[in-house]
C-alpha positions in Angstrom: 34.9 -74.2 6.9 31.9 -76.6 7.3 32.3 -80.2 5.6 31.2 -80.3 2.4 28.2 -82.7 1.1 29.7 -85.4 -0.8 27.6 -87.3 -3.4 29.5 -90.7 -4.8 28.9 -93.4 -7.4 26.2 -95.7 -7.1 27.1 -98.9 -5.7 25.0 -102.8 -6.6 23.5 -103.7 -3.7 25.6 -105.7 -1.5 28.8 -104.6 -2.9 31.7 -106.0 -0.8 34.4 -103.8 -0.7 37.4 -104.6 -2.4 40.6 -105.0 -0.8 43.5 -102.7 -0.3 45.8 -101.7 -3.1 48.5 -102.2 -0.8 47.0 -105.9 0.6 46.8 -106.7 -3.1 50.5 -105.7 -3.3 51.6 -107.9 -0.3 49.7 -111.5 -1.4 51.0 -110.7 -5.4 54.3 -110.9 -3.5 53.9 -113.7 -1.3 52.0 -115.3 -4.4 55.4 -114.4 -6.6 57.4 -115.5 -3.8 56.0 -119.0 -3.5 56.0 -119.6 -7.5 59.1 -119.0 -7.6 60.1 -121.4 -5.6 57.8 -123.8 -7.5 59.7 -123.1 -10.7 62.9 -123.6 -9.3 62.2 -126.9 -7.8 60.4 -127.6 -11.6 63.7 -126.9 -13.4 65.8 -128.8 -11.2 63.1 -131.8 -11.6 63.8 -131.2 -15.4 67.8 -130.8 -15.3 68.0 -127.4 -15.8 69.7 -126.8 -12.3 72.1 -129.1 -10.2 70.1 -129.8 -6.9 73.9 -129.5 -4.9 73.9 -125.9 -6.5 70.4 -124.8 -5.3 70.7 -126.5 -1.7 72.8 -124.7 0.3 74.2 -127.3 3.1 75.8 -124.3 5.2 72.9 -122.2 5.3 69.8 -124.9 4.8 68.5 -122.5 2.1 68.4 -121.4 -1.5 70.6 -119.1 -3.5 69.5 -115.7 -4.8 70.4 -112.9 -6.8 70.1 -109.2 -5.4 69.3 -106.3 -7.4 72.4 -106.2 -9.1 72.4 -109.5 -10.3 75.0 -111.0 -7.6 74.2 -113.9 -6.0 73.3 -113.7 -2.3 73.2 -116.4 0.6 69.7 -117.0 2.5 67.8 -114.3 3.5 68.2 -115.3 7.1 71.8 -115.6 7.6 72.5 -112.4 5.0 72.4 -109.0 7.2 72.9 -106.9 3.7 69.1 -108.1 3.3 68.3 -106.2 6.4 67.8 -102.8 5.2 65.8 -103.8 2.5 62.3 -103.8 3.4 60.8 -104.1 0.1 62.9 -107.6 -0.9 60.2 -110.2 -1.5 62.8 -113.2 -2.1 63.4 -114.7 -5.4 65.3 -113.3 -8.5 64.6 -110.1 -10.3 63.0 -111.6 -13.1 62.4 -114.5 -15.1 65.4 -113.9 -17.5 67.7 -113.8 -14.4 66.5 -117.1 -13.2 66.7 -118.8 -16.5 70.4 -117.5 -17.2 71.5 -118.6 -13.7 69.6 -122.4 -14.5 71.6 -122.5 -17.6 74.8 -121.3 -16.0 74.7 -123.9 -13.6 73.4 -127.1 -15.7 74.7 -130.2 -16.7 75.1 -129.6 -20.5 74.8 -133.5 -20.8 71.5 -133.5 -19.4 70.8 -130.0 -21.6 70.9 -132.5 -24.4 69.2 -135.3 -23.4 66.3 -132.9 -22.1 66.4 -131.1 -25.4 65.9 -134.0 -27.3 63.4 -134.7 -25.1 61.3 -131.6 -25.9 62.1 -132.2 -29.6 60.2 -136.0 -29.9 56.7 -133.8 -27.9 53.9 -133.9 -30.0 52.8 -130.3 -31.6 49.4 -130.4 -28.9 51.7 -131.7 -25.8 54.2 -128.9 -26.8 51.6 -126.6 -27.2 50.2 -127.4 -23.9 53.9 -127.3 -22.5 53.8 -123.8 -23.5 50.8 -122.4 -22.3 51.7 -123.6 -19.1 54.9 -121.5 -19.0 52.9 -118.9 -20.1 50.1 -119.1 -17.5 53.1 -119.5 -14.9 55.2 -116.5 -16.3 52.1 -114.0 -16.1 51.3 -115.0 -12.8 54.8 -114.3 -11.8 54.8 -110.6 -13.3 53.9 -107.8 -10.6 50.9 -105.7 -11.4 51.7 -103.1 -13.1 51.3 -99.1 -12.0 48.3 -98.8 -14.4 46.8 -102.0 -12.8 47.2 -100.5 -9.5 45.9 -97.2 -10.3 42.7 -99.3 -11.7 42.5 -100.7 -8.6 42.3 -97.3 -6.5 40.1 -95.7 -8.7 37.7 -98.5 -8.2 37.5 -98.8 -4.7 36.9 -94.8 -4.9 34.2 -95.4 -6.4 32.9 -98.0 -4.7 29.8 -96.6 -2.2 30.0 -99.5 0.4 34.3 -99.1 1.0 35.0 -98.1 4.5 36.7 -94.6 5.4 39.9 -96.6 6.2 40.3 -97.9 3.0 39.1 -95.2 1.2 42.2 -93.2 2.3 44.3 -96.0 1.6 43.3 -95.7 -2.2 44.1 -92.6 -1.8 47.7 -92.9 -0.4 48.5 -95.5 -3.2 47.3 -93.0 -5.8 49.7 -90.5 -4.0 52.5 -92.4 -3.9 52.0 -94.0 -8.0 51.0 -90.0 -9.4 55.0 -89.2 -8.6 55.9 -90.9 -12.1 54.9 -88.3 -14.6 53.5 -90.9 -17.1 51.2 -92.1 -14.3 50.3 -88.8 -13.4 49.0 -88.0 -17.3 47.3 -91.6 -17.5 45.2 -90.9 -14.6 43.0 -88.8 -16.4 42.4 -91.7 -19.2 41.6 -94.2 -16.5 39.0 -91.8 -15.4 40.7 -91.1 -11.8 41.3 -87.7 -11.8 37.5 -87.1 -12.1 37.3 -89.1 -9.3 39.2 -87.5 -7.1 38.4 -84.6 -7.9 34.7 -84.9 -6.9 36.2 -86.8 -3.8 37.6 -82.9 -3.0 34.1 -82.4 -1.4 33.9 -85.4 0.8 32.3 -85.1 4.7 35.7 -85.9 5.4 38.9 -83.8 6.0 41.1 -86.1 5.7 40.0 -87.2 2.3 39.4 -84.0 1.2 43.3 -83.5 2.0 44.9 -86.2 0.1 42.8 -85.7 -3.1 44.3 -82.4 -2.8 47.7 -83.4 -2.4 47.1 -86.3 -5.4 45.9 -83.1 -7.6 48.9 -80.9 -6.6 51.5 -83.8 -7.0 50.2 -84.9 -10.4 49.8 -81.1 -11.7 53.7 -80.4 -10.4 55.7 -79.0 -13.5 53.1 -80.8 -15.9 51.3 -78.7 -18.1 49.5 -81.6 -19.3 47.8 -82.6 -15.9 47.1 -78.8 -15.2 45.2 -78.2 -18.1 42.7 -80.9 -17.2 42.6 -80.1 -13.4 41.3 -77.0 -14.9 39.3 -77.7 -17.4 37.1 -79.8 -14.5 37.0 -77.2 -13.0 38.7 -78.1 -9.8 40.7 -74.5 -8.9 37.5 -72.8 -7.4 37.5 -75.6 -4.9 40.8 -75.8 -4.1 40.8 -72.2 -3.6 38.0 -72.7 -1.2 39.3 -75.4 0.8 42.5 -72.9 1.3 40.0 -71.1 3.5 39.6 -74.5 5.7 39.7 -74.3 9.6 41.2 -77.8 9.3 45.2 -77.3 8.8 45.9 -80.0 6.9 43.6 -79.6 4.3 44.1 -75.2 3.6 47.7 -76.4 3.4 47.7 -79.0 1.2 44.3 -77.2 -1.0 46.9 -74.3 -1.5 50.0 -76.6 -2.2 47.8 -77.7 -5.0 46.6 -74.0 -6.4 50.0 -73.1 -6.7 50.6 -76.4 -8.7 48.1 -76.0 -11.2 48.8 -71.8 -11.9 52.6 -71.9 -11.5 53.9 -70.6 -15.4 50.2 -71.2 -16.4 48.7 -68.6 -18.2 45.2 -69.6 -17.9 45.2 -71.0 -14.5 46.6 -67.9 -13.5 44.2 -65.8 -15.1 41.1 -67.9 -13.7 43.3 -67.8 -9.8 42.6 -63.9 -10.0 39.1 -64.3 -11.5 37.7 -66.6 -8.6 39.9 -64.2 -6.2 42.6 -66.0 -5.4 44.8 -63.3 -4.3 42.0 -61.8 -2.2 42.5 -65.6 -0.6 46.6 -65.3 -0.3 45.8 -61.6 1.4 43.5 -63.1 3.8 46.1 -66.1 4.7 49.1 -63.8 5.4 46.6 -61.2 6.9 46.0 -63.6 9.9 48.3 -63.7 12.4 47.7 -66.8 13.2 47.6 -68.7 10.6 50.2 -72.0 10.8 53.9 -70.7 9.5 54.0 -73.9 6.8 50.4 -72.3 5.1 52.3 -68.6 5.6 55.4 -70.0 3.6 53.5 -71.6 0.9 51.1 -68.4 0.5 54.6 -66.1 0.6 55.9 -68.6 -1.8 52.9 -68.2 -4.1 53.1 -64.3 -4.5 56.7 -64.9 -5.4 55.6 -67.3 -8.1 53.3 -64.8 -9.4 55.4 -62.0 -9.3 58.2 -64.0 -11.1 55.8 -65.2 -14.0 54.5 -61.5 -14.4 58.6 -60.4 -14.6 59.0 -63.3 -17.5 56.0 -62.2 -19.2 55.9 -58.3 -18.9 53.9 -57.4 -22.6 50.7 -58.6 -20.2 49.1 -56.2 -17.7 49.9 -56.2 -14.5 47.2 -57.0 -11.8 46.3 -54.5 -9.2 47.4 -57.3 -6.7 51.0 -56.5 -7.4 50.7 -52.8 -6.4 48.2 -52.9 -3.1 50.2 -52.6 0.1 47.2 -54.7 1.4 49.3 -57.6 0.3 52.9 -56.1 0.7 52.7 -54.9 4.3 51.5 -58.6 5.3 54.3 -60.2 3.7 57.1 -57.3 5.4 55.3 -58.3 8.4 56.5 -61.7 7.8 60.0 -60.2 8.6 59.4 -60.9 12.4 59.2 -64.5 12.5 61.7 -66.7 14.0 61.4 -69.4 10.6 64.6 -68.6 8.9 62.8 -70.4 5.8 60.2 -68.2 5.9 62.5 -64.9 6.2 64.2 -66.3 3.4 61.0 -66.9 1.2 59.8 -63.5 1.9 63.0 -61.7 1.0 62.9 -63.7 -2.6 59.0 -62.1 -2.8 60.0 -58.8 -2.2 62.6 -58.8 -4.3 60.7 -59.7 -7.3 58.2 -57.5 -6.1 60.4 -54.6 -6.4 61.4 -55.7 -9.4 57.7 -55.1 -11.1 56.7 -51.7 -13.1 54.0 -51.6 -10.5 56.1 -51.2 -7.5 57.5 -47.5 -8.7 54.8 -46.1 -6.8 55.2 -48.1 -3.6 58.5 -47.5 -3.6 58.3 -43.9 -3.7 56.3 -44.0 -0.7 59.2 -46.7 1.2 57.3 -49.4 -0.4 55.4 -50.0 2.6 57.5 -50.0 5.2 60.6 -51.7 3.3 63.2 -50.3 5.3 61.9 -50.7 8.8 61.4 -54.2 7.9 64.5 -54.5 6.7 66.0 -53.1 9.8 64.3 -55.4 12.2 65.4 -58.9 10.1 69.2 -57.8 10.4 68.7 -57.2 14.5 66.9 -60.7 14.5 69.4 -62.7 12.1 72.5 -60.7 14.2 70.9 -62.7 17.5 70.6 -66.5 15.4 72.8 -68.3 17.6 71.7 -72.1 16.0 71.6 -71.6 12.1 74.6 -69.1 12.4 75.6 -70.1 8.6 72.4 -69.1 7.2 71.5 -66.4 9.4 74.2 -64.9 7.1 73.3 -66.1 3.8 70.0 -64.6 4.7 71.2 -61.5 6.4 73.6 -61.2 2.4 70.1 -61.9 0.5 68.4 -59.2 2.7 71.3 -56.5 2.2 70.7 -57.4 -1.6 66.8 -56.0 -1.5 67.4 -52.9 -0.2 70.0 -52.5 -2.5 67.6 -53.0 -5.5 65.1 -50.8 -3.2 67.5 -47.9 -3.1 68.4 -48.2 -6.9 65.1 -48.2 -8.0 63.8 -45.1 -5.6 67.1 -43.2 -6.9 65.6 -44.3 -10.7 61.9 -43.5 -10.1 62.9 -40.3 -8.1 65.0 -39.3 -11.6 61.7 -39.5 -13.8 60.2 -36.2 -14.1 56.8 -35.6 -13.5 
C-alpha cells in the first residue's frame, strides 16, 4: 500500500509548535509540587501548622499523606514510594492538606488568627480571597478535557514535528480509554481530526489514529455511529490491505470495533467489501498470525451477530467455502490462540441456516481439519493444560458437525 497524500489545517505563519501533552503534564507537576510547598510554608507563617510538626528532624524533610490519606515520611528515606512512578509529592488535594493543618494547630493561635481575619476590611478580605483562589486553581491538574484540547491542537497544528505529532497521538490513546472521554472527543472536534490524520505520509501516524478510533469505538455505540457517519470505515478497510504490519493490524482492530453488534456498520463492512478484505487476509499464507487472529476473530463476530439476529438475511459470505477453507486451514498453526479462535468461528459457523449445504458436502473439509488439530494438540508438550481445553472445544464442533449433517440428511428433498 503506497502512503497516502495527507492535506492538514492551515497554520499562521511562524507558528511555533506547541509543546508536548505529556511535557505539559510533567511542569503542571513540578509547578503543583513547588506550590505546595509554598502554601505549607504560608500556613505555618499564619499558625495554621506547628513548624515542629512539618520539620521532620530524623529525616530533614516534610510530612506527606499517600493516596490513602496516611501520612508518609520523606520521599527519600520511604522505599513504599519507590514503586510509584507517578507520585509528584505533596497531598492529594487541597481538602487533605487543610484537614491535616487543622489537625495539627494550635487552637489558641486558631483564635487569635481568626479574629484576625474577622477585623480585615471587606476589600483586604476580598483580596485575601482571590488570592487563595488564584493559588487553588493553579494547584488543580488539567483536566482530561484540557488535555485532549491540547492534543487536538497540536494535530492541527501544520508546523509540529513528526515526533510530536505522534505524541498527541499517544496521549489521545491513552485519555480515549475513559468512555466519557471517548464520547467528548467528537464535541471537541478531535475525532474529525484524526480521522483525516488516517491518511497521513506516515505509517506510523496512520496506525495510532487507527488504534484511537478502534479504542474509543470499543463497546460504544455512541462513538461508532459517528466514526461512521464521517465516513471513516472505507478507510480503515483500506489500510487493512497495508504492506506495513502495524498499521493492517491495528486498521482491522478498529473495523471490527466500529461493526461489532452494529447493524449499520455491518451492513456498510459488506457494502465497501469488507469480507472480500477478511478472505483476502486469511487467503495469504503469509500474513502475520496477530492480523490472522483478529480477521478469524472478525468472522466469528459476524457469524455470532447474524445467530442473535436471524429474521435478517443471511450474506453469501457465510455460505462460500472461499472463506471457510481459509479459516480450516488455520487448523495447522502452532498458535494455540489462534486454534482456539478458529474452533469458536467454525462453531458458529455451523451453527448458521447457511451452513446446511456446506455441511452436506463435509463443510469444507471439517473433518480432516479436525483430525489434524487433535494430532497437533496430542504433540503440545508446553501449554499441556490448554492443549486440552482446546483439544475438548474441538471434540465439541464436530459434535455439532455430525448432529447437524444427521439433521440436514433427515430433510427430504
Amino acid at each position: 500500500m503506497q502512503p497516502m497524500p495527507w492535506t492538514g489545517m492551515p497554520s499562521k505563519q511562524g507558528h511555533q509548535p506547541s509543546k508536548s501533552v505529556r511535557q505539559k503534564l510533567l511542569e503542571n507537576r513540578m509547578e503543583r509540587s513547588v506550590l505546595t510547598f509554598a502554601l505549607v510554608v504560608v500556613m505555618t507563617a499564619l499558625g495554621f501548622s506547628r513548624a515542629e510538626q512539618v520539620n521532620n528532624s530524623a529525616s530533614g524533610g516534610l510530612l506527606w499523606t499517600s493516596g490513602d490519606g496516611h501520612l508518609v515520611g520523606n520521599a527519600e528515606t520511604d522505599e513504599s514510594l519507590n514503586d510509584h512512578e507517578e507520585f509528584d509529592g505533596g497531598f492529594p488535594s487541597l481538602d487533605g492538606m487543610l484537614q491535616w493543618a487543622i489537625g495539627h494547630s494550635d487552637p489558641a493561635k486558631l483564635e487569635l488568627k481568626a479574629h484576625d481575619v474577622q477585623q480585615l476590611s471587606a476589600d483586604e478580605l476580598q483580596k485575601r480571597q482571590m488570592e487563595l483562589k488564584e493559588l487553588v486553581e493553579k494547584l488543580e491538574m488539567p483536566s482530561d478535557a484540557k488535555l485532549m484540547k491540547i492534543a487536538i491542537d497540536d494535530l492541527n497544528n501544520l508546523s509540529l514535528s513528526l515526533v510530536d505529532r505522534h505524541r498527541a497521538l499517544e496521549e489521545l490513546l491513552v485519555l480515549v480509554e475513559a468512555i466519557d472521554n471517548a464520547n467528548d472527543l467528537h464535541k471537541m472536534g478531535g475525532l474529525s481530526v484524526v480521522i483525516r490524520e488516517l491518511t497521513h505520509s506516515d505509517s506510523g501516524v496512520r496506525t495510532k489514529c487507527a488504534w484511537i478510533i478502534g479504542k474509543a469505538s470499543q463497546n460504544n455505540p455512541i462513538v461508532q455511529e459517528q466514526v461512521l457517519e464521517l465516513g471513516a470505515l472505507p478507510t480503515l478497510i483500506t489500510m487493512v490491505k497495508s504492506s506495513f504490519t502495524e498499521e493492517a493490524i491495528k486498521a482491522l482492530y478498529a473495523v471490527s470495533s466500529v461493526i461489532r453488534n452494529n447493524q449499520n456498520g455491518i451492513e456498510l463492512f459488506y457494502s465497501e467489501g469488507g469480507d472480500l478484505m477478511v478472505q483476502g487476509v486469511l487467503s495469504n499464507v503469509t500474513t502475520d498470525v496477530r492480523l490472522q487472529r483478529r480477521s478469524v476473530s472478525l468472522v466469528g463476530d459476524l457469524a455470532e451477530h447474524q445467530l442473535e439476529h436471524s429474521s435478517k438475511p443471511e450474506p453469501r459470505f457465510f455460505s462460500n467455502c472461499a472463506l471457510v477453507r481459509p479459516v480450516l486451514d488455520l487448523t495447522t498453526s502452532n498458535d494455540l490462540d489462534l486454534q482456539e479462535k478458529v474452533l469458536v468461528t467454525v462453531k458458529n459457523l455451523l451453527m448458521l441456516k447457511s451452513a446446511d449445504l456446506l455441511v452436506v458436502d463435509g463443510f469444507c473439509g471439517l473433518k480432516g481439519a479436525l483430525e489434524r488439530m487433535r494430532h497437533q494438540l496430542q504433540q503440545e508438550e508446553d501449554r499441556r493444560e490448554y492443549a486440552i481445553d482446546v483439544e475438548g472445544l474441538c471434540k465439541e464442533v464436530n459434535s455439532i458437525y455430525l448432529e447437524k449433517l444427521n439433521k440436514v440428511s433427515q430433510v427430504p428433498t
